[in-house]
C-alpha positions as a LaTeX table, in Angstrom:
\begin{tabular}{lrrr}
\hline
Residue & $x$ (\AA) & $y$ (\AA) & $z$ (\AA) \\
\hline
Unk1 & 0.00 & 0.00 & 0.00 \\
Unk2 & 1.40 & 3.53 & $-0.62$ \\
Unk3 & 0.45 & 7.30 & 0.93 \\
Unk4 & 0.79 & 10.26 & $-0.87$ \\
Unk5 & 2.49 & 12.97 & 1.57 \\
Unk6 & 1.99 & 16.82 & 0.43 \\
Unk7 & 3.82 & 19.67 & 1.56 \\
Unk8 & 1.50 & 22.26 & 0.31 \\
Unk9 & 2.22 & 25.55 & $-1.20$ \\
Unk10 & 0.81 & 28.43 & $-2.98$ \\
Unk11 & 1.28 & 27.18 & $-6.43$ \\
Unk12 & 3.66 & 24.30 & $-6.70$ \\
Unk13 & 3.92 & 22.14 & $-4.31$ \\
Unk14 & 6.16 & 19.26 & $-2.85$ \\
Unk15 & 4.44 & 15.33 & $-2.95$ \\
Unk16 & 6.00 & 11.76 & $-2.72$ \\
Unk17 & 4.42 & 8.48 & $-3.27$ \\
Unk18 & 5.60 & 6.23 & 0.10 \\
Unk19 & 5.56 & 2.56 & 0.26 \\
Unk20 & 3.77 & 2.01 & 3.69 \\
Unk21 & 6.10 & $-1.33$ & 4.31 \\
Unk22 & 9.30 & $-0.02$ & 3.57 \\
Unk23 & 8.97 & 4.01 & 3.65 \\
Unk24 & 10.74 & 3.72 & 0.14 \\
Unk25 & 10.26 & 7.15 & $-1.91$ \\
Unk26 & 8.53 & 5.70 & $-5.16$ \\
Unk27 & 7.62 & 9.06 & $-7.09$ \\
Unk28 & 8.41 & 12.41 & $-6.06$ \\
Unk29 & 8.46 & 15.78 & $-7.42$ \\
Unk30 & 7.75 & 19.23 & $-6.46$ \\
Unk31 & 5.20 & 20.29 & $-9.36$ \\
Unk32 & 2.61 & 22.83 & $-9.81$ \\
Unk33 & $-0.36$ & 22.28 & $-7.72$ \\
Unk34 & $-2.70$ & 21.32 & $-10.18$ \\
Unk35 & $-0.01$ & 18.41 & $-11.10$ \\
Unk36 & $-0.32$ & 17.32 & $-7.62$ \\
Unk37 & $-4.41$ & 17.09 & $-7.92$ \\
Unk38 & $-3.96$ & 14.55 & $-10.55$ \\
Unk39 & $-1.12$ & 12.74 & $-9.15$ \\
Unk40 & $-3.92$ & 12.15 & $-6.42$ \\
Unk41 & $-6.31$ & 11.17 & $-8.81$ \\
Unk42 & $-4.26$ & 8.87 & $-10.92$ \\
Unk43 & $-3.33$ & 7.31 & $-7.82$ \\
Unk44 & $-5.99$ & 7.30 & $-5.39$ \\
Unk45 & $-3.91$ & 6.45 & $-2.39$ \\
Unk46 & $-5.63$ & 4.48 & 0.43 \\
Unk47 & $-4.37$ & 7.77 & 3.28 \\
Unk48 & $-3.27$ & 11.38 & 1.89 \\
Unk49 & $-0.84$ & 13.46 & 4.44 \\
Unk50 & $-0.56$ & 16.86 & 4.20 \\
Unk51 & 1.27 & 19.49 & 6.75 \\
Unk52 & $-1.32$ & 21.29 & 8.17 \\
Unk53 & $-0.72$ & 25.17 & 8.48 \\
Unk54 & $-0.36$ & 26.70 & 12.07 \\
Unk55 & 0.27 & 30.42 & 12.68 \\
Unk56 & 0.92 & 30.21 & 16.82 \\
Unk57 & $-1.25$ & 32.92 & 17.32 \\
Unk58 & 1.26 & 35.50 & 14.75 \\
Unk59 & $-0.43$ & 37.24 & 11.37 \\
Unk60 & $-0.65$ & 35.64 & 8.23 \\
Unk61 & $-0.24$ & 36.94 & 4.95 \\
Unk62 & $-1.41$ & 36.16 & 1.37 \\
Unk63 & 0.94 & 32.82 & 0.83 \\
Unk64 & $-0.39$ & 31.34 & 3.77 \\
Unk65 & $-4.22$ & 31.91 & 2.51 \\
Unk66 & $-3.65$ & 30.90 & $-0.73$ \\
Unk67 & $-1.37$ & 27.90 & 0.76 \\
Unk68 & $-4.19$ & 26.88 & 3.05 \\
Unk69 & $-6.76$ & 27.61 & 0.51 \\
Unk70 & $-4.84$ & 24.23 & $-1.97$ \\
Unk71 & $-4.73$ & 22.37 & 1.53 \\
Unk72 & $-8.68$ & 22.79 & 1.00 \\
Unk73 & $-8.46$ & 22.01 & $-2.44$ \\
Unk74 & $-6.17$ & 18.54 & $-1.59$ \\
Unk75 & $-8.42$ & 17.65 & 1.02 \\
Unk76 & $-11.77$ & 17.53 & $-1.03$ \\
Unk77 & $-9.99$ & 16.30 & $-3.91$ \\
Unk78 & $-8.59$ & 13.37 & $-2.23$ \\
Unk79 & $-11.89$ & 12.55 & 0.00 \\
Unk80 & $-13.63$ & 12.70 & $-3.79$ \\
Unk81 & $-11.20$ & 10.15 & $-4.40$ \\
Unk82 & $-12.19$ & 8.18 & $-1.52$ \\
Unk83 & $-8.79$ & 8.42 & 0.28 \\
Unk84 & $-8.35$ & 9.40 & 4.18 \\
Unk85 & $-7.09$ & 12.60 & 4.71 \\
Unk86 & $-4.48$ & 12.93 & 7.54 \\
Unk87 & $-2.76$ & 16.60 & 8.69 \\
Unk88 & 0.52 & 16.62 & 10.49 \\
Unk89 & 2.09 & 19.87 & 12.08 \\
Unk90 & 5.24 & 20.96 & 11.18 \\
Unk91 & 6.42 & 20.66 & 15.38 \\
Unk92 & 4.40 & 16.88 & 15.54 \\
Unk93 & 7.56 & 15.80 & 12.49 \\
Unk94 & 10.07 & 17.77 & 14.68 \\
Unk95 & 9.26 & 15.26 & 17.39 \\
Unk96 & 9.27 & 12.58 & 15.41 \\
Unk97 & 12.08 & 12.66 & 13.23 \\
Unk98 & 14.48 & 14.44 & 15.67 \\
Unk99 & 13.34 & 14.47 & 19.03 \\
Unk100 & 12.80 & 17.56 & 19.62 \\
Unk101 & 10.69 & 20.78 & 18.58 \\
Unk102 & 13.42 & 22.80 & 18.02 \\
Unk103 & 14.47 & 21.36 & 14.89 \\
Unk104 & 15.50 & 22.45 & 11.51 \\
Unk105 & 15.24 & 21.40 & 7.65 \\
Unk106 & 18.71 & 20.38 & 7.94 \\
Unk107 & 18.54 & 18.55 & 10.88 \\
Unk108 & 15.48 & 16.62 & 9.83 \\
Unk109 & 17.27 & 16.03 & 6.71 \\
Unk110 & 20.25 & 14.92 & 8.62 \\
Unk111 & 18.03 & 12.52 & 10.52 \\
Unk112 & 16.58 & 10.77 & 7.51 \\
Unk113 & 19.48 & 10.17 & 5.75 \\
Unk114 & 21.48 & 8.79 & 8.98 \\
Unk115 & 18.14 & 6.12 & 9.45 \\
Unk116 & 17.30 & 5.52 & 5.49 \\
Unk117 & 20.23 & 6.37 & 3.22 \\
Unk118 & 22.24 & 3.02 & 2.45 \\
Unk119 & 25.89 & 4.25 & 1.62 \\
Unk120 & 25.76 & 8.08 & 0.91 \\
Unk121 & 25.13 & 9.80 & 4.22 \\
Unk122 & 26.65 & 12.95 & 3.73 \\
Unk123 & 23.86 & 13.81 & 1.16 \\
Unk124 & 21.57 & 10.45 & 0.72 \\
Unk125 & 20.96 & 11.00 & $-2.92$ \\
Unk126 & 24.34 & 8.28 & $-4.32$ \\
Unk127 & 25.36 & 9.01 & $-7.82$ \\
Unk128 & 23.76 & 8.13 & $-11.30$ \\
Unk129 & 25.49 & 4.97 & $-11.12$ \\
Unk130 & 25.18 & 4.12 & $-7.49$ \\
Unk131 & 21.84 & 6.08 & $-6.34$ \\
Unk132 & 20.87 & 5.85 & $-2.84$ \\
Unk133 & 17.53 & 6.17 & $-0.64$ \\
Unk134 & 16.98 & 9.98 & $-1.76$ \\
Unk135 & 18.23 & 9.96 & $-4.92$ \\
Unk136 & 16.88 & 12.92 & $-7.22$ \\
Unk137 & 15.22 & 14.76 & $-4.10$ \\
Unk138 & 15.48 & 18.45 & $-3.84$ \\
Unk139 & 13.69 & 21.37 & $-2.35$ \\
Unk140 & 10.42 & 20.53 & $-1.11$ \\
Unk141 & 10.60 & 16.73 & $-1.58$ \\
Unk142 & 12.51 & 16.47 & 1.38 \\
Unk143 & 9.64 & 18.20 & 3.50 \\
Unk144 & 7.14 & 16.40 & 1.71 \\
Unk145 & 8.75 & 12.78 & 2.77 \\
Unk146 & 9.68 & 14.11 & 6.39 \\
Unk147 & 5.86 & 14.43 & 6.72 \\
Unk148 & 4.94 & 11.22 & 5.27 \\
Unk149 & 7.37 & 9.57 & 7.42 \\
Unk150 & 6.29 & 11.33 & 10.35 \\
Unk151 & 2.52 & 9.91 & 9.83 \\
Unk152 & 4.05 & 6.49 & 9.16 \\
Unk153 & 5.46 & 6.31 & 12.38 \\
Unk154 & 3.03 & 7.83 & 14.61 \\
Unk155 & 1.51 & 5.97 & 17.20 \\
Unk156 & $-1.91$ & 5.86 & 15.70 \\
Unk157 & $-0.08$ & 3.76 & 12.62 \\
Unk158 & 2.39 & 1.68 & 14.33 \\
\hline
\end{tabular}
């Protein structure tokens, strides 16, 4: 069985397609966000993650509207689809991948190649010849897969 993890924005957006077994990355991108409505579509994973938007009480501007305003958008899309929806906070994959709230992108990055990369752990991605775990990730894709994980492991999964 596979999830599709989203890591919204305002008009592209990063997604990857997770084995459930073996948290392998099986398609990934970071694509505009009407891309990502039809990967769900063509798809129709069983469970749909997406990083749900907090502001901690501070203002918001026009990106995080028109962020939250896709969230909507992947949400119905994937219930039309009859996949569950699931929303993960950027502090709940803190915890989970690092142990702590007080994390950054580059320590969570840090933390998933140390537990998935095989033989490149300075940067997890290998070589054209030799690719490893993350191999062809960039930008958002990272985020995308932290939050995938990050439902894959939570205690309500495990």
């Amino acid at each position: 069985m596979n999830i599709l993890a989203i890591d919204p924005g305002t008009t592209h957006s990063g997604w990857c397609l997770i084995d459930t077994e073996t948290f392998k990355p099986l398609e990934f991108g970071k694509d505009n966000n009407a891309f990502v409505l039809k990967k769900i579509y063509d798809h129709k994973p069983c469970d749909v993650v997406i990083e749900r938007l907090v502001s901690y009480g501070q203002r918001i501007g026009n990106e995080v509207l028109m962020t939250c305003e896709w969230v909507g958008r992947f949400t119905m899309y994937a219930l039309d689809c009859e996949s569950h929806v699931h929303f993960i906070r950027r502090i709940e994959e803190k915890r989970q991948i690092c142990g702590t709230p007080t994390a950054n992108d580059s320590m969570i990055r840090n933390a998933l190649i140390a537990e998935f990369a095989k033989h490149d752990m300075k940067n997890g991605k290998g070589t054209k010849d030799s690719p490893d775990w993350f191999y062809g990730f960039k930008a958002d894709v990272w985020q995308a897969y932290a939050i995938g994980v990050t439902w894959l492991k939570g205690d309500e999964n495990g």
